[in-house]
N, C-alpha and C positions, 0 to 999 in steps of 0.2 A: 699786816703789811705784805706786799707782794714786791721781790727785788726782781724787776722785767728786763735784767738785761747784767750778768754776772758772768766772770771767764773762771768759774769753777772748777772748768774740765784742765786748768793749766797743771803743769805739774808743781805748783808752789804750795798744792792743796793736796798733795797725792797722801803725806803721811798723816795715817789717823783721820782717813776723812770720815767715819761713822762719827765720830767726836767733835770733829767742825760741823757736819750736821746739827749735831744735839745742841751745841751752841748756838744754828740760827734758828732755829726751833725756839729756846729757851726766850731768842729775844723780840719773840713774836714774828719771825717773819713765816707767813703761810706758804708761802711757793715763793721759786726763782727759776727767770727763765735762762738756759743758757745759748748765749747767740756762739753761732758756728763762724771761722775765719779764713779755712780752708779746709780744700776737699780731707787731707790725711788727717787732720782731727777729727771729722763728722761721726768717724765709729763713734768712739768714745765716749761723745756726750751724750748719743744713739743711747750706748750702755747705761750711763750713768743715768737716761731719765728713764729707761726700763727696769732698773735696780729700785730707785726709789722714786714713790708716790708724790714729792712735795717737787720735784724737779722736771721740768721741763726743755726741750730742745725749741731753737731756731736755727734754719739750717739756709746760709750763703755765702758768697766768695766776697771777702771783704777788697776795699779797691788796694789796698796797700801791701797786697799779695799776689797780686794777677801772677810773677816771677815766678813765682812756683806753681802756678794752676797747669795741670796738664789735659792733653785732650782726653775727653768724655765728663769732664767736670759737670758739664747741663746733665746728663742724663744720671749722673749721682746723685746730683742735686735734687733731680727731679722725681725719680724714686722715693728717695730719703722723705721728701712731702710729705709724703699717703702714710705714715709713718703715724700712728694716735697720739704717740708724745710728741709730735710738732707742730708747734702751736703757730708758727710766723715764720717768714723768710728774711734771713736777717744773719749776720750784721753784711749790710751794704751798702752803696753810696758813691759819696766821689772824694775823696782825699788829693789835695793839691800842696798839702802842709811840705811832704815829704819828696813830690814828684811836679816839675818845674817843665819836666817838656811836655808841649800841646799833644804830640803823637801818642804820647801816653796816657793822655787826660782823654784823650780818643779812644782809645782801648776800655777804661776806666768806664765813658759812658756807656758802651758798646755791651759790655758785661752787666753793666748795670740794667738797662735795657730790656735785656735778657733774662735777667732776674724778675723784673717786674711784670712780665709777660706772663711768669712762671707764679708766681705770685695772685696775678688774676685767674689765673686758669683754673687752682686749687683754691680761691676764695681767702688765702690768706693774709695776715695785716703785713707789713711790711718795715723793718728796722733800718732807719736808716741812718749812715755813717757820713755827715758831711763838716768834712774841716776847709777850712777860706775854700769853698767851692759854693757859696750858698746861693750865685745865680742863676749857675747853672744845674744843680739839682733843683731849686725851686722850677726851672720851667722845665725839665725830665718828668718831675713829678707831676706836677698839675695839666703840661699835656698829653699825658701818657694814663693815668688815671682817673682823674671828673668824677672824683667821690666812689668810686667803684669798692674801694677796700681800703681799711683803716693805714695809717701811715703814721711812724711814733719817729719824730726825731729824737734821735737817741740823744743821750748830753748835749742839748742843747748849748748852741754857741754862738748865738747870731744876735743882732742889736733888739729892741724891742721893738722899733719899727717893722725889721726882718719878722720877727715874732709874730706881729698883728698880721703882716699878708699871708703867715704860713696858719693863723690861726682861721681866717677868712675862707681858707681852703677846709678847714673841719678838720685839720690835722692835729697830732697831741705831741705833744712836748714833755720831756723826760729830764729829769731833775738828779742829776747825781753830787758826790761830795764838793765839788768845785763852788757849789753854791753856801757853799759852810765857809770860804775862804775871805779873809779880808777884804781884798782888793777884785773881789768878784763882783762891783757895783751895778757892772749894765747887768749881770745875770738875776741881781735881785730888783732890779727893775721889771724884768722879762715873767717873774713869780709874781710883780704887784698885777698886772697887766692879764696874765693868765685865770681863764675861769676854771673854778674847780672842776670843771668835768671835761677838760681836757689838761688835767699835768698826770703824771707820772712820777713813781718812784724807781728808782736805780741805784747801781755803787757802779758799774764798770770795773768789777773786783778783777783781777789786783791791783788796778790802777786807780789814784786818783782817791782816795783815802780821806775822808772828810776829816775835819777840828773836831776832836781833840785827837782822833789816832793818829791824824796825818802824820807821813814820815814812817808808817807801819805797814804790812803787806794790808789790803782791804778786805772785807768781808761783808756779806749782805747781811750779818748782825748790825753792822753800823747804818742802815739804810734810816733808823730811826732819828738818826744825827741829820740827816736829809730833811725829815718829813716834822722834827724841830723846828727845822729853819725855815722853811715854809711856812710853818705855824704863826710863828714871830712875825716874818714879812707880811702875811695876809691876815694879823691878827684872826686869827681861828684857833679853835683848841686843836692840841695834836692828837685828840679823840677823832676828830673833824676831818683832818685831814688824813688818817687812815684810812679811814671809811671811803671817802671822795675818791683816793687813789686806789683801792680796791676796787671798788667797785666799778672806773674804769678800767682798771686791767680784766674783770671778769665780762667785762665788756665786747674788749678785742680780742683778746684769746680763749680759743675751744679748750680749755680747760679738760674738759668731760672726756675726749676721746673719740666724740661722734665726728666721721670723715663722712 
């Protein structure tokens, strides 16, 4: 299993991380990628996937931080790229959950934009962050890109109809604990609907904690609680559905190192 999209660099994971290693290790997860959310983190995760082998960077300015983004942010950013452990540009997108005024949502696409320019230019896949923004990210994306470079909605949150037009686009959809949840019905609609070779596995660790840990900090050990459920939905064995989501992650990401 591969967790493509994990905030391992926070500090809820700082004590004993050789040992939270060995634990996602033990529970078969092969790699995790970690997505970047601002520029003053990017060291760090830098460090952590230079440290170890199984860990990866994705390196952008998520929308629900612009506040703190200062200028030269693009050319850190953009450095950071050429960088062998980074694999994606990511986490990014539009966020309107948190932020209600339009001049903001302007800024938001504006960065975003920018990101995907930078994202073409390095040939990289692109992670994106979209909460109730799904109409206007779906047309940022699709006219700004035209299949150029892979696109992974991250936690996927949109209805299945949403689903099918972003699937039409060739894009992949990403699967985290929220899909283990009760009352997640249209999300396991969005799993029947989905072809194995575009979902994705995720945790969005420390958030969002699938059944039975839910209520517990998260970890890319529980990714298999994900790839469970999917299993169920799509009747497939969770043999089945490692594989499929491997094997698209080794897909979209340069893995290897080769820039």
């Amino acid at each position: 299993m591969i967790d493509t999209h994990a905030h391992i660099d926070f500090k809820d994971y700082d004590a004993d991380f050789d040992n939270f290693l060995s634990e996602i290790k033990s529970a078969g997860v092969e790699k995790v990628v970690i997505p970047g959310v601002i520029p003053q983190g990017f060291d760090k995760i830098i460090s952590l996937a230079e440290k170890y082998d199984n860990l990866f960077a994705a390196i952008g300015v998520h929308p629900s931080e612009l506040k703190d983004v200062h200028e030269g942010w693009e050319e850190k950013v953009e450095n950071l790229l050429k960088h062998k452990k980074v694999v994606a540009v990511g986490e990014v997108g539009l966020d309107y959950y948190w932020d209600k005024e339009e001049e903001n949502h302007n800024l938001q696409k504006s960065v975003l934009l920018k990101q995907i320019e930078l994202a073409k230019k390095y040939k990289l896949p692109i992670l994106i962050h979209d909460r109730e923004a799904h109409g206007d990210c779906f047309d940022i994306l699709s006219e700004n890109l035209h299949g150029e470079i892979p696109v992974v909605l991250h936690c996927f949150s949109g209805s299945p109809e949403f689903a099918e037009r972003c699937l039409k686009e060739g894009w992949y959809l990403a699967f985290g604990g929220v899909l283990t949840f009760k009352n997640a019905k249209k999300m396991k609609e969005v799993v029947k609907i989905t072809p194995t070779d575009k979902m994705l596995l995720e945790t969005d660790s420390p958030y969002l904690t699938p059944v039975p840990h839910r209520g517990e900090l998260n970890s890319p050990a529980y990714v298999k609680f994900v790839a469970e459920e999917i299993a169920r939905i799509k009747e497939l064995s969770f043999e089945d559905v490692d594989k499929y989501t491997t094997q698209n992650a080794y897909k979209i990401f340069n893995f290897n190192g080769e820039k």
